[in-house]
LUMGU-809999 format. One record per residue (C-alpha): residue number from 1; x, y, z. Coordinates in Angstrom, 1 decimal. Example, Ala and Ser with C-alpha at 12.3 -4.5 7.8 and 13.67 -1.06 7.14 Angstrom:
BEGIN
REC   n     c1     c2     c3
REC   1   12.3   -4.5    7.8
REC   2   13.7   -1.1    7.1
end
This chain:
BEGIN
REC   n     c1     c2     c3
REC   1    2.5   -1.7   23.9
REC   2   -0.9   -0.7   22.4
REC   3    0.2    2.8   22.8
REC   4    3.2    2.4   20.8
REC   5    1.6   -0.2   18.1
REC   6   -1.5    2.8   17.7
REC   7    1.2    5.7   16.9
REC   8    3.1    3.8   14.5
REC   9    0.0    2.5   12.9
REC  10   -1.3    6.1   12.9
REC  11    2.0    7.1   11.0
REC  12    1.6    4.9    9.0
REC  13   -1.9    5.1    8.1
REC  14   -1.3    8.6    7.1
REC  15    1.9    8.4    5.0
REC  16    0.8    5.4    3.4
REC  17   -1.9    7.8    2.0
REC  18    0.0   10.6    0.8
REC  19    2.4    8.1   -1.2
REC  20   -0.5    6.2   -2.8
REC  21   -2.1    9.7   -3.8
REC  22    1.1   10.6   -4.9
REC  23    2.3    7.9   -6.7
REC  24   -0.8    6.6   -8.6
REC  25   -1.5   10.5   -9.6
REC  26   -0.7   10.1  -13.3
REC  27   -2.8    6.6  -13.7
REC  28   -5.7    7.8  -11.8
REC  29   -6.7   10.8  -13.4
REC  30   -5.8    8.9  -17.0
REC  31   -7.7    6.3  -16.1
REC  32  -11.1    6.0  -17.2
REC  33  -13.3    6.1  -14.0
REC  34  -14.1    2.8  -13.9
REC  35  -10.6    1.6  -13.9
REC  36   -9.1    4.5  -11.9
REC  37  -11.4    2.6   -8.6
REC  38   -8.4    0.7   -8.2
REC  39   -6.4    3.3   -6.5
REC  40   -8.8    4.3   -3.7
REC  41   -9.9    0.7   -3.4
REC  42   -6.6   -0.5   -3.2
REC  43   -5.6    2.0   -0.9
REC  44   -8.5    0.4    1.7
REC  45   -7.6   -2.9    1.3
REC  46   -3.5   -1.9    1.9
REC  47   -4.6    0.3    5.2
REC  48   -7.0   -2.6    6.5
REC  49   -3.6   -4.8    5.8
REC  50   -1.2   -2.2    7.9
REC  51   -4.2   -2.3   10.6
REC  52   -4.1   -6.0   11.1
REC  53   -0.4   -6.3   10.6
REC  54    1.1   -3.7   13.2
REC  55   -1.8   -2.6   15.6
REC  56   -3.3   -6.7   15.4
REC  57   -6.6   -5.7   14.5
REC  58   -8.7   -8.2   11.9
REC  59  -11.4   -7.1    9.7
REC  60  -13.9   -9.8    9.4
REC  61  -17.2   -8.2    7.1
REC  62  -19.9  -11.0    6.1
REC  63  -23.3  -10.8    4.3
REC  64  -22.1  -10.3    1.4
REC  65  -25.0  -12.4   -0.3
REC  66  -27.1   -9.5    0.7
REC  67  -25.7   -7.0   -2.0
REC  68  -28.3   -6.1   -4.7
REC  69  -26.8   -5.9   -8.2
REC  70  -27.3   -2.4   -9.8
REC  71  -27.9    0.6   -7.7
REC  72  -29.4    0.4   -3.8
REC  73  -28.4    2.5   -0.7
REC  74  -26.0    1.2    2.0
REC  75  -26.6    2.2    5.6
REC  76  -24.2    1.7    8.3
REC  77  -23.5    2.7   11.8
REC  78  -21.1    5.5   12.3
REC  79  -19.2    5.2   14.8
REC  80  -15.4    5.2   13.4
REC  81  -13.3    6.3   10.8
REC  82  -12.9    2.4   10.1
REC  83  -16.1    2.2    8.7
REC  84  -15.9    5.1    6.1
REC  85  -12.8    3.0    4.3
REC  86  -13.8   -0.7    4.8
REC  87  -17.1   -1.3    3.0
REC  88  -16.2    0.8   -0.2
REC  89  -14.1   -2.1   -2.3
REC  90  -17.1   -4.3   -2.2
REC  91  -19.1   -1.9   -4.1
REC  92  -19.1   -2.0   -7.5
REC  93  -19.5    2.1   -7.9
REC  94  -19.7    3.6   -4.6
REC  95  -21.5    7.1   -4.4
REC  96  -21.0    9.3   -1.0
REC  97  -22.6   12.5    0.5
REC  98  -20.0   14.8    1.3
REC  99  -19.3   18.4    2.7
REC 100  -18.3   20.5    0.1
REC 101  -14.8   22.4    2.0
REC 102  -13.5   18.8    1.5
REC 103  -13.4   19.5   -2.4
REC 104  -11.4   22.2   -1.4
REC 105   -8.1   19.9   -0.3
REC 106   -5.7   19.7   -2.6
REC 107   -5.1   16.0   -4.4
REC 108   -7.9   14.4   -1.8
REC 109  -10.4   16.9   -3.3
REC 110   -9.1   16.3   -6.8
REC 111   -9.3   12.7   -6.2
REC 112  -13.0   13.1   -4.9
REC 113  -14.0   14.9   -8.2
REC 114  -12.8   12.5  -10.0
REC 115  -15.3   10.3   -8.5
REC 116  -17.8   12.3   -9.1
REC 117  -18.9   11.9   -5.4
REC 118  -22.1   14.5   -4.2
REC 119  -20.6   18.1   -2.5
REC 120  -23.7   19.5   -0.3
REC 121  -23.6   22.9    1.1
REC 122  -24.5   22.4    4.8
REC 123  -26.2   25.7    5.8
REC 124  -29.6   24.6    4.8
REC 125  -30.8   21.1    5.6
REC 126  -34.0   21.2    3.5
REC 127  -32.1   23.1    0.8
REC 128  -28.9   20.6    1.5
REC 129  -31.3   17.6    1.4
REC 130  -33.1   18.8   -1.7
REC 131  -30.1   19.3   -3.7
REC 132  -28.5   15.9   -2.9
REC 133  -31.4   14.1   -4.2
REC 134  -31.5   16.1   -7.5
REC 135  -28.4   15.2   -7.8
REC 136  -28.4   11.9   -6.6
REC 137  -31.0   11.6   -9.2
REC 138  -29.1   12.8  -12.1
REC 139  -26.2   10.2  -11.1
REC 140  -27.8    7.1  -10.9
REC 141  -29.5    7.9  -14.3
REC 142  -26.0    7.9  -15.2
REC 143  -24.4    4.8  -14.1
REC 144  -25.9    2.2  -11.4
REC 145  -24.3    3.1   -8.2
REC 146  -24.6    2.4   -5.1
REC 147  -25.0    5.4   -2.8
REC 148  -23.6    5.5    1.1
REC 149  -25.4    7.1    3.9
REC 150  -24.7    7.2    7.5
REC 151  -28.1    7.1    8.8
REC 152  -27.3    9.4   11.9
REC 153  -25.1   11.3   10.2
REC 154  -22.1   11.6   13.0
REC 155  -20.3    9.3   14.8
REC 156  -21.5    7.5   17.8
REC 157  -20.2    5.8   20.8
REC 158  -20.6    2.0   21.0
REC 159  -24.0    1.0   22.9
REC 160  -25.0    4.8   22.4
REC 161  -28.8    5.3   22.1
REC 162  -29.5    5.8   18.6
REC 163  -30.2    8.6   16.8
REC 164  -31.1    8.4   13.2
REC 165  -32.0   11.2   11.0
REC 166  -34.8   11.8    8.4
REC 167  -32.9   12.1    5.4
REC 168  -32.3    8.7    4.9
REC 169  -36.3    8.3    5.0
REC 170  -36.2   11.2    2.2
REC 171  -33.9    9.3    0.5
REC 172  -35.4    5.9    0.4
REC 173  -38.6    7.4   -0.5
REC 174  -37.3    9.8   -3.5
REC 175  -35.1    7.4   -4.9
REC 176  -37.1    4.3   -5.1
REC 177  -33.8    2.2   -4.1
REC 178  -33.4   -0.8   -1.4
REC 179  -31.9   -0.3    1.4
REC 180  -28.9   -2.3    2.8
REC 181  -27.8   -1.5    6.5
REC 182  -24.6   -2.7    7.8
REC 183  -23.9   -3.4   11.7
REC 184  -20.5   -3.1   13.4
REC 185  -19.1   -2.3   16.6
REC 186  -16.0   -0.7   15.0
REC 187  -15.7    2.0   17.4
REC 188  -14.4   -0.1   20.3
REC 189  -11.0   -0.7   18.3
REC 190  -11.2    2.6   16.1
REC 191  -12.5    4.8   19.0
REC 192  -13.7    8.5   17.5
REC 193  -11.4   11.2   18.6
REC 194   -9.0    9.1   20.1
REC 195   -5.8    7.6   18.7
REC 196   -5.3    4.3   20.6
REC 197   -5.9    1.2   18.5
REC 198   -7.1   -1.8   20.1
REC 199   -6.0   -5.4   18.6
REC 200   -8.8   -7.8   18.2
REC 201  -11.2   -8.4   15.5
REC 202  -13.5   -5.9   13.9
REC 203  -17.0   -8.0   12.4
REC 204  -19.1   -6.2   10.1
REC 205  -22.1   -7.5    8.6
REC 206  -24.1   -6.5    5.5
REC 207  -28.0   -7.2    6.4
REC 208  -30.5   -8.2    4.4
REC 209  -32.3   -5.5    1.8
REC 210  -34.9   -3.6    3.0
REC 211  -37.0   -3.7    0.0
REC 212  -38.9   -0.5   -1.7
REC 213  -42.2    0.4   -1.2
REC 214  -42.2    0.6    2.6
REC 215  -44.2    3.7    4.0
REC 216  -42.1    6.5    5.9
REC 217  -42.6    5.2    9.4
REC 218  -42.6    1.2    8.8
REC 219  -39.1    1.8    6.8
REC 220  -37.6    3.4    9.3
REC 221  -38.9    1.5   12.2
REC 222  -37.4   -1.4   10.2
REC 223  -33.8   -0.2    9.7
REC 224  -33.8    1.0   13.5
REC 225  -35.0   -2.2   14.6
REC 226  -32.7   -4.5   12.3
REC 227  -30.0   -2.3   12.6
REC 228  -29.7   -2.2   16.6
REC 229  -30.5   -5.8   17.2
REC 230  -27.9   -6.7   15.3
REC 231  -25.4   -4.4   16.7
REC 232  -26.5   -5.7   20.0
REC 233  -25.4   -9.0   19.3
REC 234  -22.0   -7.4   17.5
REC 235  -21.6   -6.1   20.9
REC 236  -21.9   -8.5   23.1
REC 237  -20.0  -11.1   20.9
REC 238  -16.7   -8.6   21.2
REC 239  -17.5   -7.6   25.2
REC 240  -17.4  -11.8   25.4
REC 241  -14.2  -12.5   22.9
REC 242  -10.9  -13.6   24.6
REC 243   -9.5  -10.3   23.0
REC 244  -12.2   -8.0   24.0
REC 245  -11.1   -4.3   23.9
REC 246  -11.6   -1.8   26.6
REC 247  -15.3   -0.7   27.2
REC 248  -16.5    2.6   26.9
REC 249  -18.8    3.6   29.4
REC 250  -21.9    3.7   26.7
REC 251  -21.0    0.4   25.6
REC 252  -21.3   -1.2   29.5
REC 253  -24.3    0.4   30.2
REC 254  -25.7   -1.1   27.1
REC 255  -24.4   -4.2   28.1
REC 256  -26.2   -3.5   31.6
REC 257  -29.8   -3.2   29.6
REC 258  -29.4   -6.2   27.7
REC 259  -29.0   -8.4   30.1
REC 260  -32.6   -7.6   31.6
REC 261  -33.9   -6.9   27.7
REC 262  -32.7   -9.2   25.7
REC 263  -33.4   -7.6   21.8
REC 264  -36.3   -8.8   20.1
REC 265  -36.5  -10.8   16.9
REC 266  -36.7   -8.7   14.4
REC 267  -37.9  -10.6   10.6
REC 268  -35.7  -10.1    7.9
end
């Protein structure tokens, strides 16, 4: 059954995406920006709804509260293609990173423009990472936005050790914005490079701010620290649900640890 409710969620996923991009073609690129987020917000919100409806898997995202107005960074896990789509409509003006071939697609690179999303060369990383904050810069003077980063940049296994990058540290310090990470366990329903879907419920939650003004190694000892402890629990709530999906082996050896290391308190 989960085999057969994953392919035709995966069919539909996908064609429900070409007929939205089709069909809302002529309003969104008449639209003024701020009106034309409907289309790829509404989009999320319909693909969440085909997600729950034929492969049984909820999304449940909380914290809400802890969304700064005006511009600020959002930081979550990576660890499924769930969680580049589902935190999006409750930004006001999301901003993403992105490579620069995906500009290249026809109507999804179209549709990116119009967003006036951040293309970065990848050859360089200090070249790469300098030009995103230039123009990260010149954005935010623009409109307040609110700019998404995946701290370690690729997807992850559930219960994988983590491995956050620097840039986010560049970031934070160069752009003087708060940061807001986000913990989930998406990947044991979404799994990365797999196309099973597992019924259940997804729970994300928005953390509270980092706040400005940290130095280099205190702010990213603090988004490591919040960040994981609250995946932990993430984690074991879902191993421990009636509807728990199927463990990969990173997340039971995580599992393994915590019973023997409980996470620390981290403040808020």
């Amino acid at each position: 059954m989960t085999v057969i409710r994953s392919l035709t969620f995966n069919v539909a996923f996908y064609a429900n995406l070409i007929v939205q991009m089709i069909f809302w073609t002529p309003f969104y690129f008449l639209a003024p920006r701020y009106l034309a987020w409907f289309v790829p917000k509404f989009w999320s919100r319909s693909s969440l709804w085909l997600y729950n409806a034929i492969a049984g898997t909820r999304s449940e995202i909380t914290g809400v509260e802890n969304l700064p107005e005006g511009s600020f960074i959002l930081a979550p896990k990576h660890q499924s293609f769930w969680d580049t789509i589902a935190f999006f409509p409750y930004l006001r003006d999301p901003l993403y990173i992105l490579k620069r071939e995906l500009t290249w697609i026809p109507f999804f690179g179209w549709y990116v423009l119009k967003m006036r999303m951040i293309p970065v060369d990848r050859g360089s990383r200090s070249k790469a990472l300098k030009a995103v904050i230039r123009l990260t810069k010149a954005e935010l003077a623009r409109n307040p936005r609110q700019l998404i980063i995946y701290p370690e940049g690729t997807r992850r296994a559930p219960g994988d050790d983590p491995a956050y990058k620097w840039g986010i540290v560049e970031l934070y310090t160069e752009l003087g914005l708060p940061v807001v990470p986000v913990a989930h366990v998406a990947g044991l329903y979404w799994p990365r490079r797999k196309f099973l879907r597992y019924p259940g419920t997804i729970k994300a939650r928005f953390l509270a701010p980092i706040p400005t003004g940290l130095s280099k190694e205190e702010f990213m000892h603090r988004l490591i620290s919040t960040t994981e402890q609250a995946v932990d629990e993430l984690l074991v709530e879902a191993a421990s649900s009636r509807d728990a999906p199927p463990l990969p082996e990173t997340a039971r050896r995580r599992l393994e640890k915590l019973k023997g290391d409980p996470p620390a308190s981290v403040p808020a």
